[in-house]
C-alpha positions in Angstrom: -48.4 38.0 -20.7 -46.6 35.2 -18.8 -44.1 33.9 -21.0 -43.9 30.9 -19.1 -47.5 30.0 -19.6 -48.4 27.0 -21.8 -44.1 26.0 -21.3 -43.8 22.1 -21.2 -42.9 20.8 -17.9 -39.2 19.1 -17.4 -39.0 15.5 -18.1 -37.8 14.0 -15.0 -34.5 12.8 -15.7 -34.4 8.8 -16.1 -31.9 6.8 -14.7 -29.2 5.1 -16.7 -29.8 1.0 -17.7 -27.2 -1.0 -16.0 -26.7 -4.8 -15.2 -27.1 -6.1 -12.0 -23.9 -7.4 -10.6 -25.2 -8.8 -7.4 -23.6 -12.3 -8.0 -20.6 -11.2 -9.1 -20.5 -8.6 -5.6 -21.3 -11.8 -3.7 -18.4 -14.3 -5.0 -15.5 -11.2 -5.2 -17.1 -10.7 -1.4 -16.5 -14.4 -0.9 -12.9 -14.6 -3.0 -12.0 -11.3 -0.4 -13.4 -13.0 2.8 -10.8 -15.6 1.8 -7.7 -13.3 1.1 -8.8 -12.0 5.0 -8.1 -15.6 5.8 -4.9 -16.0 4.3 -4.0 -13.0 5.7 -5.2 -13.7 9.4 -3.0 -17.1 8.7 0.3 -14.8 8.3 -0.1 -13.5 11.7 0.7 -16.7 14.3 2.8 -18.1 11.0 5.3 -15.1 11.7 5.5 -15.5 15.3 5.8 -19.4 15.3 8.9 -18.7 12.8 10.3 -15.8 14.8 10.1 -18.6 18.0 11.2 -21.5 15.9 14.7 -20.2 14.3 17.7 -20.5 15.7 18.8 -18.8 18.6 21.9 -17.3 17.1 19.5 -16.0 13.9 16.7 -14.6 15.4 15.8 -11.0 14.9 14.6 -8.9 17.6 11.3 -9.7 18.7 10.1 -6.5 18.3 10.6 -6.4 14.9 8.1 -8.6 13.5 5.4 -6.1 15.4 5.1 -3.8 12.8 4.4 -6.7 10.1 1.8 -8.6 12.3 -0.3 -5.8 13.1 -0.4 -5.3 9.1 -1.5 -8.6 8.3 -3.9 -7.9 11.3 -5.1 -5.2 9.9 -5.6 -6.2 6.5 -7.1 -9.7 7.7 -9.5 -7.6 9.4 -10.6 -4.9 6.7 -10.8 -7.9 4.1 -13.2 -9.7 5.6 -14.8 -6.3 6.7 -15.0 -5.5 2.8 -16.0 -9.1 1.7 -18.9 -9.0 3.8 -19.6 -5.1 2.5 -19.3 -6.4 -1.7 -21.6 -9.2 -0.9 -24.2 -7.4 1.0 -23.8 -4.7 -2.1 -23.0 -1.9 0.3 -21.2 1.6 -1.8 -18.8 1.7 1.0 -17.2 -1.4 0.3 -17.3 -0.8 -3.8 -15.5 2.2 -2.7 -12.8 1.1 -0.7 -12.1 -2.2 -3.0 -11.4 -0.1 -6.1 -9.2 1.9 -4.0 -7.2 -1.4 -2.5 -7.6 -3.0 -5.7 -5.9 0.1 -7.1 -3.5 0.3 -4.8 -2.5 -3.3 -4.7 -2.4 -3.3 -8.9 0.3 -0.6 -8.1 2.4 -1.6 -5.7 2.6 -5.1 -7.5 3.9 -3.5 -10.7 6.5 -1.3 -8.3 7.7 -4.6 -6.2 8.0 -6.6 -10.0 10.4 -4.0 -11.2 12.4 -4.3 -8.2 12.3 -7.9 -8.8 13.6 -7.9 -11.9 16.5 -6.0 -10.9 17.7 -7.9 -7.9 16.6 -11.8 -9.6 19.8 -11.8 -11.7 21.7 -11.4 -8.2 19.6 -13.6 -5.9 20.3 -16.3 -9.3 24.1 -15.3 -9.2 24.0 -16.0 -5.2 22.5 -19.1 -5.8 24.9 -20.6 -7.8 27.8 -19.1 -6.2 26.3 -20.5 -3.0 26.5 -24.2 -3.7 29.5 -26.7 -3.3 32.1 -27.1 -6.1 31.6 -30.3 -6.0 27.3 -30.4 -6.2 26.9 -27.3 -8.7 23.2 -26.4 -9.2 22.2 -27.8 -12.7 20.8 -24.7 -15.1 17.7 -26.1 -15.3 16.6 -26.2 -11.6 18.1 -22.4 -11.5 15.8 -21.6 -14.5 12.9 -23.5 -13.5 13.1 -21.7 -9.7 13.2 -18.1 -11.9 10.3 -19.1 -14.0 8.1 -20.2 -11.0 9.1 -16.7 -9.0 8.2 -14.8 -11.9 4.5 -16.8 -12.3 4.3 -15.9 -8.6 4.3 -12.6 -8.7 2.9 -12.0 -11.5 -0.2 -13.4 -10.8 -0.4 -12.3 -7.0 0.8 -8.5 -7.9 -0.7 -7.8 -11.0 -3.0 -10.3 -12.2 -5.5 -10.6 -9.8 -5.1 -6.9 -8.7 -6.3 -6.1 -12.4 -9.1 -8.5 -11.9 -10.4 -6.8 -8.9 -9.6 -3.6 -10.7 -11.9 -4.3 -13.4 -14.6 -5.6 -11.8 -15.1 -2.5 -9.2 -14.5 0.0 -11.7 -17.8 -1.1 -13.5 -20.3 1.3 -13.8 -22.8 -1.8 -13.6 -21.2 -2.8 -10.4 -21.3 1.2 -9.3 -24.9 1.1 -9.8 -25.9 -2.4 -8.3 -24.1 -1.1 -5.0 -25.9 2.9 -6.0 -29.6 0.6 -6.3 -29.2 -1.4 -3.1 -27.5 0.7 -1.1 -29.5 4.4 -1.2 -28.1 5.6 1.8 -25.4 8.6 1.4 -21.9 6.6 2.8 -18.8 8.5 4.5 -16.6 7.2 1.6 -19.3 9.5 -1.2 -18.2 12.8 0.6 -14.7 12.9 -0.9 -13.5 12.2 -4.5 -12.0 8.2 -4.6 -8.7 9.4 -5.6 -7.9 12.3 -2.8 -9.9 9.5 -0.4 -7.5 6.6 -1.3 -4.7 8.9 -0.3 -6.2 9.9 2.8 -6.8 6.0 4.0 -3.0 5.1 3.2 -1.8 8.3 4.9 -4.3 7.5 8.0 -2.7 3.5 7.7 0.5 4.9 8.1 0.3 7.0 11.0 0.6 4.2 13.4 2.9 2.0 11.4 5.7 5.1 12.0 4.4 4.9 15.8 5.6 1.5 15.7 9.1 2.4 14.6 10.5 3.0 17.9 9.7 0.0 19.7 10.2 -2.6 16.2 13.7 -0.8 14.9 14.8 1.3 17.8 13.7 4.8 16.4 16.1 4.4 13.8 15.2 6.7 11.3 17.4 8.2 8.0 17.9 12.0 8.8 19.8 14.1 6.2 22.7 12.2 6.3 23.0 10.6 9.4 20.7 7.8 11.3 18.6 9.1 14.3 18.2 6.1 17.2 16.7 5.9 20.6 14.9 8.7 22.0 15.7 11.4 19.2 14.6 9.2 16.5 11.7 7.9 18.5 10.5 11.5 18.6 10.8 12.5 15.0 8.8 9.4 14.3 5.9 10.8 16.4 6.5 13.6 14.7 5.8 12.6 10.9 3.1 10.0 12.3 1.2 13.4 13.2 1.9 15.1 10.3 0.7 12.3 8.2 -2.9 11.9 10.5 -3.5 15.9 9.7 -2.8 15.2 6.2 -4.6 12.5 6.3 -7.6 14.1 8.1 -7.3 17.6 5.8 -7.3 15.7 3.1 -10.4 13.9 3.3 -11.8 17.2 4.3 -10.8 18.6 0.9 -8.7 21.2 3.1 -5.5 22.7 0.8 -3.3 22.8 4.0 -3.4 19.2 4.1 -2.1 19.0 0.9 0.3 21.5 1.3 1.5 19.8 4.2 2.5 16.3 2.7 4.0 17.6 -0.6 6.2 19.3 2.0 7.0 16.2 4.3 7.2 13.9 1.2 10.1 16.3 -0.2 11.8 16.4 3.1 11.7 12.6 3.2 13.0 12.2 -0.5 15.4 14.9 0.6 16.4 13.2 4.0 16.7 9.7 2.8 18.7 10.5 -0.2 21.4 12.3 1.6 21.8 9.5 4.0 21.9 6.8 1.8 24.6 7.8 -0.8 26.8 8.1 2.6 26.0 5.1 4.6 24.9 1.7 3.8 21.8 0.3 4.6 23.3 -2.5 6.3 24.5 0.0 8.9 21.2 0.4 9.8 19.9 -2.9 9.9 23.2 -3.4 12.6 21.5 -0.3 14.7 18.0 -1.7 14.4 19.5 -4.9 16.0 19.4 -7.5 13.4 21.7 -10.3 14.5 25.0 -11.0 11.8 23.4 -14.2 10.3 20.6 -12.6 9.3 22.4 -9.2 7.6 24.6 -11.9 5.9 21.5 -13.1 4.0 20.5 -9.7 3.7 23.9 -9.2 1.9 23.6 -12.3 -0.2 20.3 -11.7 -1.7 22.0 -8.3 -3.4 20.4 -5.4 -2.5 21.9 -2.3 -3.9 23.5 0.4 -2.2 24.2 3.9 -2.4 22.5 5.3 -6.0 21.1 1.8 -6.5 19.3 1.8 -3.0 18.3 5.6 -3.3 16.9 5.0 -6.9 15.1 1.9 -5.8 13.9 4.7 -3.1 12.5 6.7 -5.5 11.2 4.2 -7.7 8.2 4.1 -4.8 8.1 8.1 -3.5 8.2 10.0 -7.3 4.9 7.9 -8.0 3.6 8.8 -5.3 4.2 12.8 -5.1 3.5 12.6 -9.3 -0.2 11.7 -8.0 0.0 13.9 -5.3 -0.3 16.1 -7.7 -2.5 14.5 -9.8 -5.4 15.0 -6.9 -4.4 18.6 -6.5 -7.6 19.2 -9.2 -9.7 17.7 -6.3 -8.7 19.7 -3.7 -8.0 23.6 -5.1 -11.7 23.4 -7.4 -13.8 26.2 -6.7 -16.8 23.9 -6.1 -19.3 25.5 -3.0 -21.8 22.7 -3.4 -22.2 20.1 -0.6 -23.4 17.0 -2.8 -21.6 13.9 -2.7 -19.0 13.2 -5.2 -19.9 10.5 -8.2 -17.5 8.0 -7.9 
């Protein structure tokens, strides 16, 4: 006898209840269609102030390069993404949680770095004014106050709002509903694919190194320029694209590969830094005098100071490095797209 016979069938599995968020995807589409803006606006305000200082304070043309073609970029993929949230697409949901994400971060990083060089850029201030016309404590507290509102609500505030709202699982299934097609960004896990975007972004930003700061580079305790230096960029911008490339392939070499290079570069820059100053290197990069002498009055710390503000970024970074490892090593043979 069939032991199967007279078994119930399986009750098809129902679909969790969500809210529709289609509004709220349409005006964060239309708030990040307006960051794009801002940050298309960046992009001729940088070169009309590169061509409007003085001629014995500019810095190298080529400098500014590297910073235009990020706000390019960025101006670009913003508006790219604001018209992704508010046509619902799972693409854009994607990569906004993992900007969002990285934004939140990054602000929290650059307002501890703050607060360690504000007490200096106050000190400069003060220092900086005549004898006779001292800067009253009030305007020097009031200016501290309104830097501190700034970046507050630029770096961490609205990063958490964007956080919040694409880490919904409402939002999730708005984007899941209207959007059934299988995306790119569903075929690797959100955190190994958010690395794999910033590692891709970087790639041509160190291609960029040798014509914006003369292939200057940090190299185990000496600075690499021209030629030599050009090269080793083009060297770490290829080693980053594999990574980047493996990882989004879920390949362990990948990985492998950038715990490697991120060592060499904590390594590297470490050992060069806690011989020479960083100033040295903005005179081989080409910055004119006038402009390394406000470099030196806003106070930024050298030797240990300057390698621990160094690794205030890169520890984070390789901690989470290791974080995705989980991601990458599973023993997972399935082909399904990952639920993120």
């Amino acid at each position: 006898m069939d032991e199967d016979k007279g078994a119930m069938p399986a009750e098809p599995i129902m679909p969790e209840p969500y809210k529709d968020r289609s509004t709220g995807l349409m005006i964060f589409g239309i708030l990040t269609l307006l960051l794009g803006c801002l940050s298309a606006l960046f992009v001729p305000m940088m070169i009309v102030g590169r061509l409007a200082a003085p001629a014995g304070s500019q810095a190298p043309l080529s400098s500014i390069v590297p910073a235009v073609l990020i706000y390019g970029i960025l101006a670009v993929a913003l508006i790219w993404l604001g018209i992704g949230s508010i046509t619902a697409r799972r693409w854009a949901r994607a990569l906004l949680l993992i900007f969002s994400w990285s934004w939140l971060v990054m602000g929290i990083m650059t307002c501890a770095i703050m607060i360690l060089i504000l007490p200096k850029v106050i000190a400069n201030i003060k220092s900086s004014a005549p004898a006779d016309h001292p800067v009253p404590s009030e305007v020097v507290t009031t200016m501290a106050i309104t830097m501190a509102f700034f970046f507050a609500v630029i770096f961490i505030a609205m990063p958490a709002v964007w956080t919040f709202f694409y880490s919904s699982r409402h939002v999730k299934a708005t984007c899941d509903a209207r959007d059934p097609v299988v995306r790119w960004t569903d075929a690797c896990p959100l955190p190994v694919l958010g690395v794999s975007i910033w590692l891709a972004f970087s790639a041509p930003m160190l291609l960029m190194t040798p014509l914006a700061g003369r292939g200057v580079t940090p190299f185990f305790g000496m600075f690499l320029t021209g030629i030599p230096g050009g090269l080793f960029c083009v060297l770490m911008a290829a080693v980053w694209a594999f990574s980047a490339w493996s990882l989004y392939k879920l390949r362990p070499i990948g990985w492998w590969v950038i715990i490697i290079a991120i060592c060499c570069v904590m390594l590297s820059s470490s050992m060069t830094f806690l011989i020479h100053d960083p100033i040295e290197m903005y005179r081989l990069m080409g910055y004119p005098e006038s402009q390394i002498a406000q470099i030196e009055k806003v106070g930024f710390p050298a030797g240990k100071g300057f390698v621990g503000m160094f690794l205030i970024w890169l520890i984070p970074l390789l901690g989470y490095l290791f974080y995705i490892r989980k991601y990458i090593f599973r023993k997972d043979a399935t082909n399904q797209p990952f639920a993120t």
